[in-house]
C-alpha positions in Angstrom: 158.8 24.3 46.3 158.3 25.0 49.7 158.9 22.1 52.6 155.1 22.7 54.4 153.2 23.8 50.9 153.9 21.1 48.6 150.3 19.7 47.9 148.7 22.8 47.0 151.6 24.0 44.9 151.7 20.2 42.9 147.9 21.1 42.9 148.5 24.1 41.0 151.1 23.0 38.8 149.0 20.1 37.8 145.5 22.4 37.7 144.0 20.2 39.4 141.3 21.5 42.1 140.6 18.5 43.9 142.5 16.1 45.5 141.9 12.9 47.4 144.2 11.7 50.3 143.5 8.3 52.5 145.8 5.9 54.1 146.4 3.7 51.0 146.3 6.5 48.9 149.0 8.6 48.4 148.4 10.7 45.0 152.1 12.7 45.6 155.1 12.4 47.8 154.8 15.7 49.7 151.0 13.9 50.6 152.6 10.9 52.6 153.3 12.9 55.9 149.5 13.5 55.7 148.8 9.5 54.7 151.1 8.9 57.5 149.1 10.8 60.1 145.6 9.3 58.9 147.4 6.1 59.4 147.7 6.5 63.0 144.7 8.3 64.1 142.5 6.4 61.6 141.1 8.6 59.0 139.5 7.9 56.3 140.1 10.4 54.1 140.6 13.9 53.4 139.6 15.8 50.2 142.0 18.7 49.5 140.4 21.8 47.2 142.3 24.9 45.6 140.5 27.4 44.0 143.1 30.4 43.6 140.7 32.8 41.3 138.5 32.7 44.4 140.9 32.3 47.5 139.7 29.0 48.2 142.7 26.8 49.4 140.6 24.0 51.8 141.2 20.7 53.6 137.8 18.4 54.5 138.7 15.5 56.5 136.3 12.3 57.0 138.0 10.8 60.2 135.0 7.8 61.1 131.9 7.1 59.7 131.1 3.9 62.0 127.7 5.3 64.1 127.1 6.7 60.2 127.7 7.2 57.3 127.4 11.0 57.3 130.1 13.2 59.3 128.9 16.5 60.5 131.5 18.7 61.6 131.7 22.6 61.5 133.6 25.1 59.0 137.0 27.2 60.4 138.4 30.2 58.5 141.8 31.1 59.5 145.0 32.3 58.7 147.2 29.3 59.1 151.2 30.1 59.0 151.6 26.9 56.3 149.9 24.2 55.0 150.7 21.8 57.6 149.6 24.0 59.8 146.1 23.7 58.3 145.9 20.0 57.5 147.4 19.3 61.1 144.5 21.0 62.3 141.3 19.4 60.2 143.0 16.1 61.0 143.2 16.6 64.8 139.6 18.7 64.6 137.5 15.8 62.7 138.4 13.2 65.1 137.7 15.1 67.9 134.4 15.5 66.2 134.3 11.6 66.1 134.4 11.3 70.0 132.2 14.1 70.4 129.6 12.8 68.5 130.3 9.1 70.3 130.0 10.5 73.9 126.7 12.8 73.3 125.2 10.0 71.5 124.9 11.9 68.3 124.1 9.6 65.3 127.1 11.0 63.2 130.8 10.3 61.7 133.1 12.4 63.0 134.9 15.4 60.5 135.6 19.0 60.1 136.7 21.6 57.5 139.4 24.3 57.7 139.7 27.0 55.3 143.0 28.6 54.9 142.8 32.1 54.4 141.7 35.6 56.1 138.4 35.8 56.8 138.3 39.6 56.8 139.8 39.9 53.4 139.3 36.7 51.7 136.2 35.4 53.0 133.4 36.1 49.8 130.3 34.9 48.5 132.3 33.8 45.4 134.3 31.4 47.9 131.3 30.5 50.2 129.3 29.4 47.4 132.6 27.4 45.6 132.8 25.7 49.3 129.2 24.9 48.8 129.1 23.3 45.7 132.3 21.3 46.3 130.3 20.0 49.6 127.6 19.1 47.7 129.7 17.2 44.8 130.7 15.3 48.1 126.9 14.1 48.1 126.2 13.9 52.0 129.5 12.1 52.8 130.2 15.3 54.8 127.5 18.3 56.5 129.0 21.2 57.2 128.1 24.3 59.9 129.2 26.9 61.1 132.4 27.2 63.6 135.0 30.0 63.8 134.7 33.2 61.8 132.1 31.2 59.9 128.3 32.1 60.5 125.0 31.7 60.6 124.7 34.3 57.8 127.4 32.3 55.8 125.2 28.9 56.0 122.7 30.7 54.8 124.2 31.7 51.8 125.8 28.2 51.7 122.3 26.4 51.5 122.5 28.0 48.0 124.5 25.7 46.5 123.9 22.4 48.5 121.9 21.2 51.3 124.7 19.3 53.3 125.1 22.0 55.5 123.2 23.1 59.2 123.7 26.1 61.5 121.1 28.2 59.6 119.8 31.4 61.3 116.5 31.2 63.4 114.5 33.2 60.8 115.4 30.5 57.6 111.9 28.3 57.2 112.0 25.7 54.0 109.8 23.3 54.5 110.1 21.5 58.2 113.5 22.5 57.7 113.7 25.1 60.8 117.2 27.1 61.1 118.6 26.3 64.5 120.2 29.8 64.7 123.8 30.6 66.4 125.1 27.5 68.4 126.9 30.2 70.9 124.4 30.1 73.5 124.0 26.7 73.3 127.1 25.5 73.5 127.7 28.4 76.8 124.6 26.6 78.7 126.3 23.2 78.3 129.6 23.8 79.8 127.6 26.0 82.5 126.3 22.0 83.5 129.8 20.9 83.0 131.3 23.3 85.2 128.1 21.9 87.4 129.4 18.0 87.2 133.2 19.5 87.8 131.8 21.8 91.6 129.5 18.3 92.4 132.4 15.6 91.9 134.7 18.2 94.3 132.2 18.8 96.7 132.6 22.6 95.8 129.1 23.1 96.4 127.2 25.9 93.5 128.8 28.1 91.2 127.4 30.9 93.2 130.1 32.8 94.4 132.8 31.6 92.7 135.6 33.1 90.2 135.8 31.8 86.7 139.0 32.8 84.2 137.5 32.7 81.0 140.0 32.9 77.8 138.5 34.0 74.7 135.5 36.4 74.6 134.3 36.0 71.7 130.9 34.5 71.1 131.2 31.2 73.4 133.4 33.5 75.5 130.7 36.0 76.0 128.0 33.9 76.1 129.5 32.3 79.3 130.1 34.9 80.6 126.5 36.1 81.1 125.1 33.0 81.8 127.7 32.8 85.0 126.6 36.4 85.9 123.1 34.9 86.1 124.7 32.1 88.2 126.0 34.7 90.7 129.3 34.1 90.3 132.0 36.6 92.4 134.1 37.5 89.7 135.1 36.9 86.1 138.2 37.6 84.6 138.6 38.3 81.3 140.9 38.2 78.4 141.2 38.2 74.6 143.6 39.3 71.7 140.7 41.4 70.1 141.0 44.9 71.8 136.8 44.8 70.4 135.6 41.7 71.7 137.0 43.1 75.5 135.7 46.6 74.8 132.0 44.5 74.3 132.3 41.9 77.3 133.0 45.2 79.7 130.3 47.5 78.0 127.9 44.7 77.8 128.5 43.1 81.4 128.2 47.0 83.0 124.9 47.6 81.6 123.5 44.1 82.8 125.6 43.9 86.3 125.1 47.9 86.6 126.8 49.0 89.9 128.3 45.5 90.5 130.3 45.8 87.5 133.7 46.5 88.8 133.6 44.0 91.9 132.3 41.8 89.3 134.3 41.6 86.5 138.2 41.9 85.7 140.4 41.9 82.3 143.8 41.0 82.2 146.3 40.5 79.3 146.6 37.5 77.5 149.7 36.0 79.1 148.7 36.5 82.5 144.7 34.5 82.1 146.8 31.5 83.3 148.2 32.5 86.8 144.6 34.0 87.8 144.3 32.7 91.0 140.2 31.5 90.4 138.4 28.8 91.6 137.3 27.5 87.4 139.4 28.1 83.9 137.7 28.2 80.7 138.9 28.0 77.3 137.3 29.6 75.0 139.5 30.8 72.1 142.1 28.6 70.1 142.9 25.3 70.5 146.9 23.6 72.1 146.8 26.1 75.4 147.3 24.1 78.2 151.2 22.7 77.7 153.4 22.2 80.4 154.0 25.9 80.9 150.9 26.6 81.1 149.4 24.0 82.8 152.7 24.9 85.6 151.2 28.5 85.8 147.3 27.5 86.5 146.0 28.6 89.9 142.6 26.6 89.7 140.9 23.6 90.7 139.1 22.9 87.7 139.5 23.4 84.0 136.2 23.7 82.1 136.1 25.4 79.1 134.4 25.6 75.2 137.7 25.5 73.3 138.5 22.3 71.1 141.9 20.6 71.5 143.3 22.5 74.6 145.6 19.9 75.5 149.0 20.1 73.2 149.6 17.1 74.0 148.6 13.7 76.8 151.6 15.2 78.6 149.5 18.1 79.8 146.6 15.9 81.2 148.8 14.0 82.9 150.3 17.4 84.4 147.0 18.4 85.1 146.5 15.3 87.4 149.5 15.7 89.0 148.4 19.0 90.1 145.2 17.9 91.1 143.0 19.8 88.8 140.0 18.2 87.4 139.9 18.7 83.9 136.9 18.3 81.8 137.6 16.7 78.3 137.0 19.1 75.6 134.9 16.9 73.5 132.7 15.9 76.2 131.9 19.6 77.7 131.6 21.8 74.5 129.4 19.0 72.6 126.6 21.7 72.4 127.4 23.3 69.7 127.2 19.9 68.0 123.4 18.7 69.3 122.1 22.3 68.2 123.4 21.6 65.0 122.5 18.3 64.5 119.2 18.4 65.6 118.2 20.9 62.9 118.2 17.8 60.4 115.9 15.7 62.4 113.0 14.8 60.3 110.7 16.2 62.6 112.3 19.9 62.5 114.4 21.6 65.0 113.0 21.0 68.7 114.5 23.4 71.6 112.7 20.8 74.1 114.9 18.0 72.4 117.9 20.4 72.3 117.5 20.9 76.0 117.3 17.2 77.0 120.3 15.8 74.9 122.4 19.3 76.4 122.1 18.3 79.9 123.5 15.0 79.6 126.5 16.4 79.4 126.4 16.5 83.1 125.9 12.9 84.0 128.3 11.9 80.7 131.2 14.1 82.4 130.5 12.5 85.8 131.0 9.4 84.5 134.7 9.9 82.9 135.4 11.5 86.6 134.4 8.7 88.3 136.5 6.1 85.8 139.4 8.6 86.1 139.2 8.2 90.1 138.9 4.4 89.9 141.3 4.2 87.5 143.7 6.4 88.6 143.8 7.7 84.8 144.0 11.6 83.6 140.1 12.3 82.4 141.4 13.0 78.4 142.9 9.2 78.2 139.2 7.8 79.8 137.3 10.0 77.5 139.0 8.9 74.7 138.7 5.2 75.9 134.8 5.8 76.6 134.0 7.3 73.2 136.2 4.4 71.3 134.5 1.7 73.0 131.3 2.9 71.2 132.5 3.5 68.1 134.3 0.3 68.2 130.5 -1.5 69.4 129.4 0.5 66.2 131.6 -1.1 64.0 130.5 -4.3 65.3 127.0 -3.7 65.1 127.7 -2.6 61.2 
């Protein structure tokens, strides 16, 4: 048996599709590691499912339910090296969700659901709707949407088989059930205010005229990208390990920026995004990026960006510090994505006016953790986190 696949393969010996992990509930030895990481970042669960006729090998992960009892958290598909790989992720993704949710003021548990597979060859309708209908035997403990290489297309054809799931296109109508439509744009326009609260604590004055270094094109990526055109930036620089997603950002940006295009905008390989000299780095692709390396080659004042997790580890906020660039928690300045998605289930029906309001509270929220940090003298990750567990631990009290 191999060292990082042991659950699923005692799954499969066993036939057994679903499996239940939680702190004091360890149904095999190769689970404990798992147990043993819930432990300590207090989860309270995570439901395992492997449904090899379809390709569906998945990892669902309840980390806290204190504001509520249902967690809402988005669906990944990706093609993990190894199991650990995957649960490490879900684990570290739902209670990131958690604080997210705490510091926006979103009336939901934090979780999140990985998929472990590749989503241009394995992703079906045959596994979509097995997903679904194991989401909805979960009876509202956990609401799905969409997140990478998952869609609003693929919500769709979720809503199916359960109704525990949001991020449906614009167009779906059931109901006052209104589909909130992609999250992209959405999620772009708040760190646009982030990157706001970042030039106002600085005294860097307006984004106009300034050079962003935006890693990861893709549909964040992009989105950003022409929402700081609009903002006048001087220059954007570019990069992404899809040859297609660069070809779009420079066909795109020329038609809108016409003649401008070339001063404007700049594409650079994948390694070299971090040593950009710019005045703002964003984030926008996979998670673990900024480590000390990486952090060592920055040439930026702030660090703003739509990627989750981008620290590796609290070593590489404290770097950040040290160095004297202001870095805006993850959680706090990609929680977009989240109200969008959430506010589709309000019993009214989807409201862009209430989207709007809760989105630009991410300014004064992020202004908030930079003043603690400066008072404090404490990297903005560690007050984040200290912000968003003080109200879930007044939730638990409340409870």
């Amino acid at each position: 048996m191999g060292e990082n696949n042991g659950v699923f393969e005692r799954m499969l010996e066993n036939s057994q599709r679903k499996l239940e992990v939680r702190p004091d509930l360890v149904p095999y030895p190769e689970a404990e590691w798992i147990a043993e990481v819930m432990r300590k970042e207090g989860h309270e669960r995570i439901y395992l499912f492997y449904h090899p006729e379809v390709k569906l090998k998945t990892a669902i992960a309840i980390h806290n339910r204190a504001i509520a009892e249902q967690a809402l958290g988005g669906i990944r598909m990706l093609q993990y090296r190894d199991e650990k790989e995957a649960i490490t992720d879900v684990l570290r993704l739902s209670k990131a969700m958690t604080y997210k949710a705490a510091i926006a003021g979103i009336k939901k548990g934090g979780a999140k659901c990985v998929v472990w597979g590749n989503p241009r060859e394995d992703k079906t309708n045959f596994l979509l709707w097995e997903l679904a209908e194991e989401i909805e035997a979960l009876r509202g403990e956990y609401i799905g949407g969409e997140d990478m290489n998952i869609d609003e297309q693929d919500v769709r054809l979720m809503r199916m088989k359960t109704s525990f799931v949001a991020g449906l296109p614009e167009t779906y109508r059931y109901g006052k059930l209104r589909g909130s439509g992609d999250p992209s744009p959405v999620t772009a326009r708040g760190i646009v205010y982030g990157m706001k609260a970042c030039l106002r604590f600085l005294n860097m004055g307006p984004l106009e005229g300034k050079t962003v270094a935006i890693q990861g094109l893709g549909k964040v990526g992009y989105r950003l990208a022409e929402f700081l055109y609009q903002e006048g930036v001087k220059q954007i620089i570019g990069s992404d390990i899809d040859p297609r997603r660069i070809a779009h950002f420079q066909e795109e940006l020329k038609e809108k920026a016409l003649g401008e295009f070339k001063k404007l905008s700049k594409v650079v390989a994948q390694e070299e995004i971090f040593s950009q000299e710019c005045d703002i780095f964003a984030p926008c692709a996979a998670g673990g990026i900024l480590t000390k390396q990486t952090v060592s080659n920055l040439r930026c004042r702030i660090v703003a960006g739509a990627a989750n997790n981008q620290l590796q580890d609290s070593v590489a906020g404290k770097l950040l510090m040290k160095k004297g660039i202001l870095y805006a928690p993850d959680y706090v300045i990609n929680a977009g994505g989240l109200i969008n998605v959430d506010d589709e289930r309000h019993p009214d029906g989807y409201s862009e006016v209430r989207v709007q309001e809760k989105l630009e509270s991410i300014f004064p929220n992020l202004m908030k953790v930079f003043w603690y940090s400066k008072r404090l003298n404490l990297p903005t990750n560690i007050v984040a986190d200290m912000l968003a567990e003080e109200k879930i631990y007044l939730a638990q009290i409340l409870r």
